[in-house]
Every structure is written in C-alpha cells, then in structure tokens.
C-alpha positions as CSV (number, residue, x, y, z in Angstrom):
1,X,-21.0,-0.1,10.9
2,X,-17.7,-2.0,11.5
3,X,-15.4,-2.9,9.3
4,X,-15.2,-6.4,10.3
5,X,-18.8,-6.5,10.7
6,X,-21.6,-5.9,12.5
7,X,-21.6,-8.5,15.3
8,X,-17.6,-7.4,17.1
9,X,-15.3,-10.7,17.0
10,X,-13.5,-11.7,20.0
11,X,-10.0,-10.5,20.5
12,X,-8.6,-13.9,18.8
13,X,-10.8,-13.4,16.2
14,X,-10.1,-10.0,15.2
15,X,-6.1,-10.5,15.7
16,X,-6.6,-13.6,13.0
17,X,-8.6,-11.8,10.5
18,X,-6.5,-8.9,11.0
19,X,-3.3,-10.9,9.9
20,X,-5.3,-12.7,7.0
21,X,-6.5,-9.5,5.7
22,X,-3.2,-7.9,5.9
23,X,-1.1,-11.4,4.3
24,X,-3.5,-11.2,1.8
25,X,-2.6,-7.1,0.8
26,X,0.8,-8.4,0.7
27,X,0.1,-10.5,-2.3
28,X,-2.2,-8.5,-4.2
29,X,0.7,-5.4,-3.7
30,X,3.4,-7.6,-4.9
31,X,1.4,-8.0,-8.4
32,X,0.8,-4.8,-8.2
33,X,4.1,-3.5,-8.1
34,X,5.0,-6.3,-10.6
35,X,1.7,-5.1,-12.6
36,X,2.2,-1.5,-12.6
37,X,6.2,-2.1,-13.6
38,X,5.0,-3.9,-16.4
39,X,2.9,-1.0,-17.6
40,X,5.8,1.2,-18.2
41,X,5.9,1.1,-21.9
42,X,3.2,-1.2,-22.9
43,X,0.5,1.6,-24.1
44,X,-1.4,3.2,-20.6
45,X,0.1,6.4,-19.0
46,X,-0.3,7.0,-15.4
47,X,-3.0,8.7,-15.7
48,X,-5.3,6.2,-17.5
49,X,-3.9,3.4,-14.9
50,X,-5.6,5.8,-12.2
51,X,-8.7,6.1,-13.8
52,X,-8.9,2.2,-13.5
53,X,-7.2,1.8,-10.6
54,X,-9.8,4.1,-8.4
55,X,-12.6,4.1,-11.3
56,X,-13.8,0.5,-11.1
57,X,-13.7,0.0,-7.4
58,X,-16.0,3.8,-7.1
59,X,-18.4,1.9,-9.5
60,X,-18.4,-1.1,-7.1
61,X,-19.1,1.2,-4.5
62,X,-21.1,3.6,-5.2
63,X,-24.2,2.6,-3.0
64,X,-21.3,3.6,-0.4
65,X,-20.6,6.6,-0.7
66,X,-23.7,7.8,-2.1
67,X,-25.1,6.8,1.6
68,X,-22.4,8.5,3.3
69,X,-22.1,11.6,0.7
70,X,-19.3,13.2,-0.9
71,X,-19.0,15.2,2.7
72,X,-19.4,12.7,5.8
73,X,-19.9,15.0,8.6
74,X,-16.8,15.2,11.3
75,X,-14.0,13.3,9.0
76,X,-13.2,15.6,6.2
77,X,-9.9,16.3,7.9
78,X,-8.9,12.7,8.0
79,X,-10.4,12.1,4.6
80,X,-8.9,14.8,2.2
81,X,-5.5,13.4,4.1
82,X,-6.8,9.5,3.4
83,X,-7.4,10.8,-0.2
84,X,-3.9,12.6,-0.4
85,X,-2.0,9.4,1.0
86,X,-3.7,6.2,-0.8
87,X,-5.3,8.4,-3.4
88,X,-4.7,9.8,-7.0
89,X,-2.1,12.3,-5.5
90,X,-0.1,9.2,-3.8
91,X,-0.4,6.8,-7.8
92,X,0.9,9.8,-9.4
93,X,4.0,10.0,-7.5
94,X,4.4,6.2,-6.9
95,X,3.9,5.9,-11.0
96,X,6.4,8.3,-11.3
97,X,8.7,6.5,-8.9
98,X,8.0,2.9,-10.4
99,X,8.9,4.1,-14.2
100,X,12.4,4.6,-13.1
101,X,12.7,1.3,-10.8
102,X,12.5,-1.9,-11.1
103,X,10.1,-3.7,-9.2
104,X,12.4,-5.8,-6.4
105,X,13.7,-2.1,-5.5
106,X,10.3,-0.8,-5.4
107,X,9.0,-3.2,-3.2
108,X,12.1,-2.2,-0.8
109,X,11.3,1.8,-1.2
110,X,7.8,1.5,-1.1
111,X,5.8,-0.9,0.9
112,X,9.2,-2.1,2.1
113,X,9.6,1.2,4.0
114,X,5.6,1.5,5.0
115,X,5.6,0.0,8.3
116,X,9.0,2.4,9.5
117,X,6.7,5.3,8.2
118,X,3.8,4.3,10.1
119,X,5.7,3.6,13.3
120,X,7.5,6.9,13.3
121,X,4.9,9.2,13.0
122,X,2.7,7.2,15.4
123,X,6.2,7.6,18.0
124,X,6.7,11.4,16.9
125,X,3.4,12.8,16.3
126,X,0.4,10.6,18.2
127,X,2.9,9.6,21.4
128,X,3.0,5.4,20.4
129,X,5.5,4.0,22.8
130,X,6.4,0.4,20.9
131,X,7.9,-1.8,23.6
132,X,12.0,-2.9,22.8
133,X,10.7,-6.0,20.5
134,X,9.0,-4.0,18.2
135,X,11.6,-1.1,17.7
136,X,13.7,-4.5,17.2
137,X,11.6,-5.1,15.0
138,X,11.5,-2.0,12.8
139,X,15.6,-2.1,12.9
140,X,15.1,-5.6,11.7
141,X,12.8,-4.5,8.5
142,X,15.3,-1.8,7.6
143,X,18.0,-4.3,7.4
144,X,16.3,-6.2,5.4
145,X,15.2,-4.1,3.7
146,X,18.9,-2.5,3.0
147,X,20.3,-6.4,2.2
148,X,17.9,-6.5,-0.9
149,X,18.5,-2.7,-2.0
150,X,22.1,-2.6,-1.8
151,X,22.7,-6.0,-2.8
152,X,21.3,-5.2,-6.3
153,X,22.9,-1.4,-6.6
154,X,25.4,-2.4,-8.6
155,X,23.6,-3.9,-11.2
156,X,20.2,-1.6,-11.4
157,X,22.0,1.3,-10.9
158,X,19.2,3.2,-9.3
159,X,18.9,7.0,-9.7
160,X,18.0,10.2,-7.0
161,X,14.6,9.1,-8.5
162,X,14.2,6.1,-7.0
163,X,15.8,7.1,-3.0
164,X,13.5,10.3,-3.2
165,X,10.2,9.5,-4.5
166,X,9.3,6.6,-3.6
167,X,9.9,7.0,0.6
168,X,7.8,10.2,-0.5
169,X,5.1,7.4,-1.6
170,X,5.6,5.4,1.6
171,X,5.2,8.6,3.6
172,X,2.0,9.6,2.1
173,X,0.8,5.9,2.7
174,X,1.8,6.3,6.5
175,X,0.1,9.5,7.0
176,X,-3.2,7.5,5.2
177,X,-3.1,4.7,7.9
178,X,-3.4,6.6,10.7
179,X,-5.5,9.2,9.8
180,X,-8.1,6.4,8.2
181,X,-7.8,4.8,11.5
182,X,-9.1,8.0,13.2
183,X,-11.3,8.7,10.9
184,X,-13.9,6.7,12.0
185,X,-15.2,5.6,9.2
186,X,-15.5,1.8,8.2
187,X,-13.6,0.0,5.4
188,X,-15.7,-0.2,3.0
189,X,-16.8,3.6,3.6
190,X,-13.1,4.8,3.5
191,X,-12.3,3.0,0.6
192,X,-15.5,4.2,-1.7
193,X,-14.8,8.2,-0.3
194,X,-10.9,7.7,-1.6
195,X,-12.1,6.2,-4.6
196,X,-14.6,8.8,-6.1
197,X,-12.9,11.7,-5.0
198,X,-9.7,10.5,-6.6
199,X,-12.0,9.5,-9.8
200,X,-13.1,13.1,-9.9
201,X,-9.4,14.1,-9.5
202,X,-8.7,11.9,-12.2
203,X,-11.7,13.0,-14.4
204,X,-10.6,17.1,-13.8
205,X,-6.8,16.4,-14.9
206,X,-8.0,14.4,-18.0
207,X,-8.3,17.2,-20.5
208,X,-5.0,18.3,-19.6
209,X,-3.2,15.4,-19.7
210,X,-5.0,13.2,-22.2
211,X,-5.6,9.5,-22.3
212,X,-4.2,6.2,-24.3
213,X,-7.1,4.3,-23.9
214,X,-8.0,4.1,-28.1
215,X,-4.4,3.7,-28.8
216,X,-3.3,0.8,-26.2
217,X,-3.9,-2.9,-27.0
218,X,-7.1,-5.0,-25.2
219,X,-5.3,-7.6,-23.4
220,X,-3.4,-4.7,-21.8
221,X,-6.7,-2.8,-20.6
222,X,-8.0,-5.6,-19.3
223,X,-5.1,-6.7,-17.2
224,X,-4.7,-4.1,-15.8
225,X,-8.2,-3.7,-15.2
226,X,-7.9,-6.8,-12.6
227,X,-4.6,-6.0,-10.9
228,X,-5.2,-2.0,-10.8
229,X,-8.5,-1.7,-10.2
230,X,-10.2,-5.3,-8.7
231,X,-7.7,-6.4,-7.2
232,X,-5.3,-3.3,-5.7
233,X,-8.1,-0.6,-6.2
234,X,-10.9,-2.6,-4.4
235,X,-9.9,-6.0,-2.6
236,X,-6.3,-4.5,-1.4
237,X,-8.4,-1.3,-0.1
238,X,-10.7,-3.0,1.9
239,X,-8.6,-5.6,3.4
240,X,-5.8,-3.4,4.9
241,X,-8.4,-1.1,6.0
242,X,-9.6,-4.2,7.7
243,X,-6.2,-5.3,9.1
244,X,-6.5,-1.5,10.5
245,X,-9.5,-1.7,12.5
246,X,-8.2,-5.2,13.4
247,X,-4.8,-4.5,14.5
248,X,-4.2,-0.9,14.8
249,X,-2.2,1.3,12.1
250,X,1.5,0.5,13.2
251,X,0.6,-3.4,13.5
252,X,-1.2,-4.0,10.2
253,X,1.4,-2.0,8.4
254,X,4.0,-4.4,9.6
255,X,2.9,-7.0,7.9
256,X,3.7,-5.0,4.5
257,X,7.3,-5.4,5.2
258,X,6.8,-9.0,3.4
259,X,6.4,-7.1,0.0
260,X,9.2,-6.3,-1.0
261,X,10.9,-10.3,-1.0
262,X,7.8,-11.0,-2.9
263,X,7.9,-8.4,-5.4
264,X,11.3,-9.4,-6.0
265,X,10.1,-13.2,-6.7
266,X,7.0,-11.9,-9.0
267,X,9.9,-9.7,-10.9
268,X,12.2,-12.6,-11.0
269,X,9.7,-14.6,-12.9
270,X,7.8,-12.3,-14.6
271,X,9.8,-9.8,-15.7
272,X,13.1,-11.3,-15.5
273,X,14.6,-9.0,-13.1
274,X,17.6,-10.7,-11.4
275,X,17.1,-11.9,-8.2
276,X,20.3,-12.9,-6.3
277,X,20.9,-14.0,-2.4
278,X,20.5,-10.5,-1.4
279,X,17.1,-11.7,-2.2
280,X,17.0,-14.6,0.1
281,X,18.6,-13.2,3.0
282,X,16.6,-10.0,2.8
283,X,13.7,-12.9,3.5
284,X,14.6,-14.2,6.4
285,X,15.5,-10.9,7.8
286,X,12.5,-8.9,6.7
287,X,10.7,-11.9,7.9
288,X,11.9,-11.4,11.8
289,X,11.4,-8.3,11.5
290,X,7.9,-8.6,10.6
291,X,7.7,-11.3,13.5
292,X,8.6,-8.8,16.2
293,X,7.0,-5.8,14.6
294,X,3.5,-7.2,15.0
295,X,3.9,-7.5,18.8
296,X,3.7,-11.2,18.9
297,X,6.4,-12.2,21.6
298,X,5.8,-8.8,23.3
299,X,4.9,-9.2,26.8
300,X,1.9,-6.2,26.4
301,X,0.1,-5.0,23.6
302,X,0.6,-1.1,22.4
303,X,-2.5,1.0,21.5
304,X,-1.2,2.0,17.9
C-alpha cells in the first residue's frame, strides 16, 4: 500500500502533496506546543496526556495494525526505533522539556531544530550529500532559529533544562524520520504500530505512575483530547509520514523549521508569552531557510 495511495502520483503531484501535508503538520505542531504548554498545571500529568495522545489515534486505527500485527515481518528494527523517536519514550522527555519552557522557545528547541537533526544524520550516518543551497539552507534555520532563542533569553531565563532536553527530543524525532522512511511501511501503518505499542507503554507505566483523569476538569480532557490525540496523535502522524514518502526524510522535515515563528504567535495570543522582533526577524530568516532547505532553487534533487 502507499502512503499517498494506491494509484502513484506524478512527480508534481507528489512534490505538492508532500509540501501540503508537511505545512499542514506545521500548524497542528504549533497548537500542540501551544496545547501541551498550556497543560502544565491545569490537572493532566504527562502521563495521562500520552494515553490520549497515542490512545485515541490506536482506537482509530486499530483495523491497521491488527492487519499488519503487533510484529510486521522485516521492520521491527526500524519500528522499535520509530516507536523510541515519535513514541511514548520521545512525549515523556518532550513533556519534561516543555514544563520548564515556554512555548516560543520550544518551538526553537524542538521542531525548530528537527530538520538540522534530520540533515545530519542523513550527512553522517546514511552518506546524503545536500548540494551548497541546502547546507545554506540548514545555516539559514539555525540562525533563525538562534534570533528567536536569544532574543528572548533575557526575559525567560531559560534553564540547562531547556538547551538539553529538548535537542534530545528533536534527536529522537530525527532518528524516527529516517528510520520510518526505511521502514517500508505506509503512513497509516507506521502511525497505528507507534500508536499501540506506545499505548501498551503507557498502559504498563500506569500503576506506577498513576493518573489525574477523576481529578482534572472536563473541558480540559476534552481539549486536549483534540489537540493531543486527533489532531497531533492522528492527523499530524499521518501527514508528515506522508510528506516522507513524498519528499524524502531530510526535505519534509525542512518544512518544520516554520514551527517555531508559529508557536511563538499561538503563545503570544494565547498564552500571553511576549513576542518581540526577535520574533519577526526569526520569520523571515527561518523562512529562507526553509526555502533553500527543501531543494527548490537547487539545480538537482538529493536522494534523502
């Protein structure tokens, strides 16, 4: 099965829903970020945003996974690390990381520093040659992405925390991209595996850890029932795994670099975080970055 369908799209075609597919995880991770840095305090642990997070979306999909089985024959390598880097073990740490950050500095440390993961390891480990406009491109993204973080250091006064455990999360996230995309399993496939084994994850940790599910208030469960589980859980999963079969690992995760300007907006006005010109310029930066990342004015296309 392809994860675009079953009938292959032209090269045009798959290039355009590629990008659509990947935009659209931009948006649904900003409100995430936004979503999840608004749980800090209001009555849900980590662990109970986890269960919805990857509960709801192995529900959805469970006429997946039950086809494939808990075992798919020939990717259990690349799925245990699919599970470790977009799974329960990667929410854990990002949780961790996002209770100690505010959102507009997650979305720099986190997605913001996804596609310089991806590109790396692809460079270092799997022998991707990006032509000069894309490494441009990467140097671009870091800029950017330093504009926004240390324009609002003084004022946030971010801790070890935040430097450390969120790149970890980015990392993890990387190491999921490619290994999904040499998996060879389909979107909708991958995402159901990660899903119920990091619902049994979750499920196994429970008695230890507990759960604030009787104690939290309604309209809190079911927000975060959208943003966690519909929306990042399920939609987000399948579109960037999409953008992956589309684009190739290094290219879809460039577009993520437009996260972290828009988490900063969706914390402005949400959460009233400040949001300064280091905001703005970090925009247009990040934004070229992006540009030349996704191989658009290279001359020839690299195999990522």
């Amino acid at each position: 099965m392809s994860a675009i369908g079953t009938t292959p799209l032209p090269g045009s075609g798959r290039s355009a829903l590629g990008a659509l597919s990947a935009l659209s995880v931009v948006l649904i991770w900003a409100s995430w970020l936004v979503s999840t840095r608004h749980s800090v305090g209001a009555g849900l642990g980590p662990l109970d945003l986890s269960l919805l997070r990857y509960g709801i979306p192995a529900l959805v999909l469970a006429p997946v996974w039950w086809r494939t089985g808990l075992f798919p024959k020939g990717a259990m390598g690349p799925l245990a690390l699919m599970v470790l880097g977009s799974g329960a073990p990667f929410f854990q740490i990002v949780a961790f990381g996002m209770r100690h950050t505010p959102a507009s500095a997650a979305g720099v440390l986190l997605p913001g520093l996804m596609p310089l993961a991806v590109a790396l390891i692809g460079m270092v480990f799997l022998g991707e040659r990006p032509d000069r406009w894309r490494k441009l491109g990467m140097l671009a993204i870091l800029a950017g992405g330093a504009v926004l973080l240390f324009g609002n250091l003084g004022d946030q006064g971010l801790s070890w925390i935040s430097f450390t455990i969120l790149p970890i999360g980015a990392t993890l996230w990387a190491v999921y991209t490619h290994a999904f995309r040499r998996s060879g399993l389909d979107a909708f496939e991958g995402a159901a595996l990660i899903c119920v084994w990091s619902t049994i994850l979750n499920l196994a940790a429970l008695p230890f850890v507990g759960t604030q599910f009787p104690t939290a208030p309604w309209r809190e469960i079911a927000l975060q029932s959208v943003t966690q589980g519909l929306l990042s859980g399920l939609v987000a999963t399948l579109l960037y795994g999409t953008a992956v079969r589309a684009l190739g690992g290094t290219q879809a995760a460039a577009y993520t670099a437009i996260t972290p300007v828009a988490a900063a907006i969706g914390g402005a006005v949400l959460l009233a975080e400040p949001l300064g010109v280091s905001t703005l310029a970090a925009a247009l930066v990040t934004g070229l970055g992006v540009l030349l990342s996704t191989g658009l004015l290279s001359r020839r296309q690299v195999v990522s």
